[in-house]
Steps between C-alpha positions, in 0.01 A plus 500: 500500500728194559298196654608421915771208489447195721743656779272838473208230529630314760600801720165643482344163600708537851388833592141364451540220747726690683151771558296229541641320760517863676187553451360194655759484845322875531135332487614199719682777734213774499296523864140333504219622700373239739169520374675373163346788302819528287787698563513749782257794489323359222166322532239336270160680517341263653721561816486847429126520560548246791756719668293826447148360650712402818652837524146670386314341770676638808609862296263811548538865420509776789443868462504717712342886513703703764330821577614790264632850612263742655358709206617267246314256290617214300313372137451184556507386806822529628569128525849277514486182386729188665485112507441282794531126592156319643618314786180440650188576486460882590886528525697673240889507489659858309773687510555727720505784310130473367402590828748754660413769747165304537265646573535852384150611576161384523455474151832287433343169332644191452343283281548129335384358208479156381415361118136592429425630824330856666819636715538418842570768755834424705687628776896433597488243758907426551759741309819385537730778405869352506384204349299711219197320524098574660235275539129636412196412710196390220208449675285481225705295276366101455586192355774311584906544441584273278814355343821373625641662822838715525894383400684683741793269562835730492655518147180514303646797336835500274641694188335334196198352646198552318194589720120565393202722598147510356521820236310790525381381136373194601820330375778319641794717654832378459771684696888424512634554860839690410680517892528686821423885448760735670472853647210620645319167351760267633187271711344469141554219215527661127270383264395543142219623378204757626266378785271709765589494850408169678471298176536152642797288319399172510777168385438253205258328761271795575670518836580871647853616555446848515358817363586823344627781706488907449520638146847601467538834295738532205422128441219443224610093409578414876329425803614435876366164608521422908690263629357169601625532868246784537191346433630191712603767781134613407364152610728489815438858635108570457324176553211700596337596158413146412166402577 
């Protein structure tokens, strides 16, 4: 082995600086998060848990128990489970999916379910078909909707934003929005990642901008988020399910 010559030395000393300067016009360059929690996407923990008690407190669960076939009986219950969005007291925004063909029978129950809590029977009070969306009448439900209110200003979705939901875990959700679906899903935004039907998807600032659609099939890392002009249309159209 033959010991590297000043030029060998020399040249190797450029690419170095050469990478480094690189390296730091890509940190200077790279997008920030206005809640300057580092680069985008990425937050400290301490925003992380800050973000998820803000999207906790106005997520529930909703299942629902349609009546099962004449002469056939289901183990356990026959439930289907689905997010909603607390937007007041005793008012519960889903997708519209959770509750199709409401009510079936009956027996069809709706129910919602908040952190720590004995479910609440519901029924749909708005279901807003071409916009994908229902409203549930809570009676029972108490407390206070707390948190900040809605971002529905037009453009809150685009390819690479990165939106957030309270996890089924009890964790943080991250999900990447990807871009317009086509086809037969064309009203729909791509996202990734799994999430049950009217998951809200909140912004950096706990702030809604819209929630997850149907369960596409074939798709197992995907989801179909609405877009924001529905739940505004939502707003707009069907004043009459606030309080």
């Amino acid at each position: 082995m033959t010991a590297s010559g000043p030029e060998c030395i020399k040249f190797h000393r450029r690419r170095a600086c050469v990478a480094l300067g690189i390296a730091v016009g890509l940190l200077a360059a790279w997008p920030h998060s206005g809640s300057a929690d580092g680069p985008r996407g990425l937050l400290t923990l301490k925003a992380q848990q800050a973000l998820l008690a803000k999207a906790s407190a106005r997520t529930v669960t909703v299942r629902r128990r349609p009546p099962p076939a004449p002469g056939f009986v289901v183990p356990g219950g026959n439930w289907t489970y689905a997010r909603g969005w607390l937007a007041t007291p005793g008012r519960v925004i889903t997708s519209a999916t959770t509750v199709a063909g409401w009510p079936l029978g009956a027996d069809d129950l709706i129910e919602v379910i908040t952190p720590g809590s004995a479910p609440y029977t519901a029924a749909v009070r708005v279901l807003e078909k071409g916009l994908g969306l229902a409203v549930l009448d809570v009676p029972g439900m108490k407390g206070q909707a707390v948190g900040p209110d809605p971002a529905l200003e037009e453009g809150a979705l685009y390819g690479g934003r990165a939106v957030y939901a309270a996890g089924e875990n009890g964790l943080l959700a991250r999900y990447a929005v990807r871009g317009p679906a086509a086809g037969v899903y064309a009203f729909y935004w791509w996202i990734d990642g799994y999430g049950l039907p009217g998951t809200p998807l909140v912004d950096l600032e706990g702030r809604l901008v819209s929630v997850i659609g149907p369960r596409p099939p074939n798709e197992p890392r995907r989801s179909l988020a609405l877009p924001t002009k529905a739940l505004r249309s939502l707003f707009e159209r069907a004043p009459d399910w606030r309080p």
